[in-house]
Residue, then its C-alpha position, 0 to 999 in steps of 0.5 A: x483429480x477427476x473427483x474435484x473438477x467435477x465438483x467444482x464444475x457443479x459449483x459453478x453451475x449452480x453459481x452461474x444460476x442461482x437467483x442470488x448471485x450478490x448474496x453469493x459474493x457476499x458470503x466469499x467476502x465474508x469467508x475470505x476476510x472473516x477471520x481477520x475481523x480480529x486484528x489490531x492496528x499496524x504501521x500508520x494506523x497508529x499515527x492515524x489515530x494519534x491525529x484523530x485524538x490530537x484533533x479531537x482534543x483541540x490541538x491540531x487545527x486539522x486532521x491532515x491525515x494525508x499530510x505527511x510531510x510539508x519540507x523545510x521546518x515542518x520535517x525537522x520538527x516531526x523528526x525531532x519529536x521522534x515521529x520520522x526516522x533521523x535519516x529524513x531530508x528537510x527537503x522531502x515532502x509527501x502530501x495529497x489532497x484527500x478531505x474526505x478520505x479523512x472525513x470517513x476515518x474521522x467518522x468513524x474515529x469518533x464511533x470506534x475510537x482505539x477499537x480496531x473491530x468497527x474499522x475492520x466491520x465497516x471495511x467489510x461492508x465497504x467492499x461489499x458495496x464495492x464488489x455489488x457496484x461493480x457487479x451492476x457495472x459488468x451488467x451494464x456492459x453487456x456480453x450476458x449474465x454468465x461473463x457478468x457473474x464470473x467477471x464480479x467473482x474475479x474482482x471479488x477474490x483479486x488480491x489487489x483487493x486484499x491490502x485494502x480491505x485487512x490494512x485500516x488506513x487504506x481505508x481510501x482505497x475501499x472508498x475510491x472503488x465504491x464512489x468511482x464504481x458509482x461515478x462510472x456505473x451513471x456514466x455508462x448508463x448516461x452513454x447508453x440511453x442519454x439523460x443530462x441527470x445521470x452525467x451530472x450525478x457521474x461528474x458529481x461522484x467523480x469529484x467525490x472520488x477525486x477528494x478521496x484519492x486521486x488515484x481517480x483521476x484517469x476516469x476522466x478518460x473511461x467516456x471514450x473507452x466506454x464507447x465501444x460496449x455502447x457504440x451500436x447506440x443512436x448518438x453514444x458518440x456525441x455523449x462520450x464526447x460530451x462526458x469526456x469533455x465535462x469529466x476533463x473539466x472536473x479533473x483539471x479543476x481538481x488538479x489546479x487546486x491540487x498543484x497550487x496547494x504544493x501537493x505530491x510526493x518528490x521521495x526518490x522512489x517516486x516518480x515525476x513526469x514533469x520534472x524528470x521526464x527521462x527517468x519517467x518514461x525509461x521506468x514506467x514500462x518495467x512499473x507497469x509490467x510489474x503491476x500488470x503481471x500482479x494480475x497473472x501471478x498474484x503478487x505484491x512488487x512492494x514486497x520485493x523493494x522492502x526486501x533487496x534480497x528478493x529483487x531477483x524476484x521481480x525481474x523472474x515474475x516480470x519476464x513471466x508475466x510479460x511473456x503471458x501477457x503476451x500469448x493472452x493478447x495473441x489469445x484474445x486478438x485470434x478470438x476476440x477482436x470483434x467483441x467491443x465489450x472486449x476493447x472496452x474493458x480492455x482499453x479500461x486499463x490503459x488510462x490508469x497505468x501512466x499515474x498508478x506507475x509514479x508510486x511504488x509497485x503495489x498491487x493495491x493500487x490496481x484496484x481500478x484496473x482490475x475491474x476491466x482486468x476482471x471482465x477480460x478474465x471472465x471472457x476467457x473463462x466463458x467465451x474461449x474455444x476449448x481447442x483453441x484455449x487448451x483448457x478453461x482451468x487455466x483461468x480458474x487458476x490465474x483468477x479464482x484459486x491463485x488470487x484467494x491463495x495470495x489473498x490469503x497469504x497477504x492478509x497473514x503477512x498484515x497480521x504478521x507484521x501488526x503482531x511482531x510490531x506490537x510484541x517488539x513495543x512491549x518488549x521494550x517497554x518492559x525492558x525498563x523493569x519499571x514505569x516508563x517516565x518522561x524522557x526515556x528513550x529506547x534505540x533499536x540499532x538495526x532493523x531486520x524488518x522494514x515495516x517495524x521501522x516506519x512509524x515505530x514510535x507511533x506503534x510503540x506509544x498506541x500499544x502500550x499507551x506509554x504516551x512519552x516514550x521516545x523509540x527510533x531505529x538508528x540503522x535501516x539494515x539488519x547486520x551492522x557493526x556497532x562501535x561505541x567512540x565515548x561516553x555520548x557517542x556511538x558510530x555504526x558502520x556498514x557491512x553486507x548491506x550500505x546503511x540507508x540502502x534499504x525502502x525506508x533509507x530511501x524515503x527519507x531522501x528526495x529525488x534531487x538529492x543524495x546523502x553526503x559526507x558530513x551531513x547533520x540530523x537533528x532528532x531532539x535526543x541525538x545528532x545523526x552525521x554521516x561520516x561514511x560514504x562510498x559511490x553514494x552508498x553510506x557506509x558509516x554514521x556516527x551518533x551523538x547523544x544528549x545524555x550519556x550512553x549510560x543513562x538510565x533513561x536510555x535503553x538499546x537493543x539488537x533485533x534478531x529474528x526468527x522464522x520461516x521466512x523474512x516477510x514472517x519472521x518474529x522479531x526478538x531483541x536482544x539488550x546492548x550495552x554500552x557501557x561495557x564497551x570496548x575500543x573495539x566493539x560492545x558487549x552485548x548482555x545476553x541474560x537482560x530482562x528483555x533478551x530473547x523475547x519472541x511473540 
């Protein structure tokens, strides 16, 4: 052991020191995501594509790549033509204002079209543009070159970074961090010397950002917290104000158009300050403990909500953090309090937190905090008292060797679920035993990976090019019970889990609405009608087909999987059919062309 912090401890001189510290960040960019420079596309990916070509070939008037879901009509026709699962409400809507987010995938849409390998180079050279920018950033902050060096290191290797960087439609998150990084990095130069061109260009990019993602919104708050690093600056005050007040006007503009052209998201697993209040304010302090302990202890929530099992996860690494944020805050009070570049980074974070908490907890939307959470990081790691610390491995281990871990672990999780998706598409495809044609469909009754689910028939068309097959999941859980009523119609029932229980059962319902005993979906090739519930929990449906069960254009399966753990697991499906259906149950054919087929 003695042997390894000895060699890391000449490492870490030799970074502190060496003349180039940016080609140093390259190069960990480029061996931590180098050898994922070789996957494919996975999840929406394939609808992004879809609507690319679609636009491409004149037959969408726009790219609405963030578009995705208008309410009303526009639901049940997606739905209809198999592009959303049957269970989506008519009322959800799921739409955001990001025009030039759709412009750089477009862009290169048109220079990689269905080749994933120039997305993912273009990534690459993306966030190290970002992790340059950032770097530039801490500089400006001042506290010296060495907090500035390890400050970069850290954000370089956060594993909020490493969703965006491996998944290709995340495309504009890696946007946000170099437009936003550019927007701040004028900024802070404008409140340390003034210069009425570099606040200008600052509100400029800002609004650059804004149209990229509107995760960008609280920087219209960064003047006053940037204040601090600069406040021993003939009139720094005056021109926060002045920033504060013209960044304000940016983002109110930006939001005005954004409210009159209906955007947002109102799924039930989102959050809304303005039409529930209550429930905003009772949720966003556990969110944001969630997402502030995916700092400590590298992690991705996401995880945990697509995976019910784990929940108890959550709260444990919750409680966690919580308590270590806690001892850190003591930390840093005791020893750091009259450093201003500290309350600067530090308050960094807090404008972030009220809107990143609407969503989800994912650790990707932390990418922008994380940059004030990386300057915090690398003053413990330089600044500490040995005594008062115990020791300065501990943020070696919170920042550096835990992070590239997680990073790693989440970049194979990406991988994972591209290869299992792709292997399950041509899997049933091949269970044809002959050339797809117009209007055959394949049924998946259960699902024992959420993030197959989501756009599967998407997936299924771009991997195997079958540009006519029709693919949906009938349930979201993995272990119902499958009754087949007569020759049209099959009825699934719950067991250990209610169906619609799962994160994509709750997607396709709104905040204002439940499902409910004898609702109807229409999508195109069979009928959903929720004919079982019990305390809001769905426990029976029954679908009604437009051809027969029997139909040699339908094809049905059971997925099973097999692996480590669920997150990695390989999918097989196994053929059901129905026609051989009991009052009681169905057959399933173990020995069909199909069955047990793995990656």
């Amino acid at each position: 052991m003695n042997y390894i912090l000895h060699r890391f401890s000449r490492l870490a001189v030799w970074y502190e020191n060496t003349p180039r510290p940016g080609l140093v960040l390259a190069g960990v960019v480029l061996i931590l995501y180098g050898p994922f420079l070789a996957g494919g596309f996975a999840i929406d990916d394939f609808r992004v594509i879809r609507l690319c070509r679609e636009y491409q070939a004149g037959e969408r008037e726009q790219l609405d790549l963030y578009n995705f879901l208008d309410g009303g009509e526009g639901n049940h026709a997606q739905r209809a033509e198999g592009w959303y699962p049957w269970w989506l409400g008519d009322d959800v809507q799921y739409r955001h204002l990001r025009k030039f987010s759709e412009a750089i995938i477009y862009g290169e849409f048109l220079l990689y079209g269905d080749s994933p390998l120039g997305y993912r180079i273009d990534g690459l050279i993306l966030y190290i543009i970002g992790v340059r920018l950032v770097s530039a950033i801490y500089r400006i902050i001042g506290g010296g070159e060495r907090i500035a060096r390890w400050a970069a290191l850290f954000f370089t290797v956060a594993a909020s970074n490493a969703v965006p960087v491996v998944f290709l439609s995340a495309r504009g998150d890696l946007g946000v961090v170099v437009v936003a990084a550019g927007a701040v990095l004028f900024l802070a130069r404008f409140l340390r010397d003034g210069g009425s061109a570099l606040l200008l260009a600052s509100a400029a990019l800002f609004a650059v950002s804004l149209a990229i993602k509107e995760a960008t919104l609280p920087i219209a708050a960064l003047p006053l917290c940037l204040w601090c690093a600069f406040r021993d600056r003939h009139g720094v005050g005056r021109r926060s104000v002045i920033a504060t007040g013209l960044m304000s006007l940016v983002g109110i503009i930006w939001l005005s158009f954004y409210i009159k052209g209906g955007y947002g998201a109102n799924g039930a697993l989102m959050l809304n300050p303005v039409q529930d209040p209550l429930g905003y304010l009772s949720t966003m302090p556990g969110r944001s403990l969630l997402l502030l302990s995916s700092w400590l202890y590298p992690y991705n929530p996401f995880i945990f909500y697509f995976y019910p099992a784990w929940r108890l996860g959550l709260y444990v690494l919750g409680g966690l953090g919580g308590i270590t944020l806690l001892l850190l805050g003591r930390m840093f009070w005791r020893h750091h309090r009259g450093d201003y570049r500290f309350w600067s980074m530090a308050l960094w974070v807090i404008p972030f937190m009220p809107l990143l908490v609407c969503t989800v907890p994912d650790n990707r939307v932390m990418m922008l905090p994380t940059i004030g959470l990386s300057y915090l990081g690398a003053i413990w790691m330089t600044q500490s008292r040995p005594a008062a610390s115990g020791s300065r491995w501990l943020p070696v281990l919170f920042f550096l060797i835990s992070p590239v871990l997680a990073t790693i672990g989440e970049a194979v999780a990406v991988r994972s679920i591209e290869r299992d998706s792709s292997q399950l598409a041509r899997a049933c495809v091949n269970g044809f035993g002959r050339e797809v044609s117009s209007g055959d469909c394949v049924f998946y009754l259960n699902a024992t990976n959420n993030f197959i689910v989501l756009f599967a028939q998407d997936t299924c068309r771009g991997v195997t090019g079958e540009r006519d097959l029709r693919v949906a999941f009938l349930s979201d859980v993995q272990s119902p019970k499958v009754r087949v009523v007569d020759e049209y119609t099959l009825r699934l029932e719950a067991t250990d889990d209610p169906i619609l229980s799962t994160f994509v059962g709750g997607m396709g319902r709104s905040r204002n609405s439940s499902k409910a005993l004898g609702d109807v979906f229409d999508a195109g090739e069979f009928e959903g009608k929720i004919v079982g519930v019990e305390d809001e929990d769905v426990t029976a449906v029954e679908f009604r087909f437009r051809r027969p069960l029997s139909s040699p254009g339908y094809r049905f399966y059971r997925c099973n999987y097999d692996g480590w753990i669920s997150l990695l697991r390989k999918t097989e499906i196994v053929p059901f059919d129905p026609g051989v259906a009991s009052g009681r149950g169905a057959k399933v054919d173990r020995n069909g062309p199909t069955a047990n087929v793995r990656r």
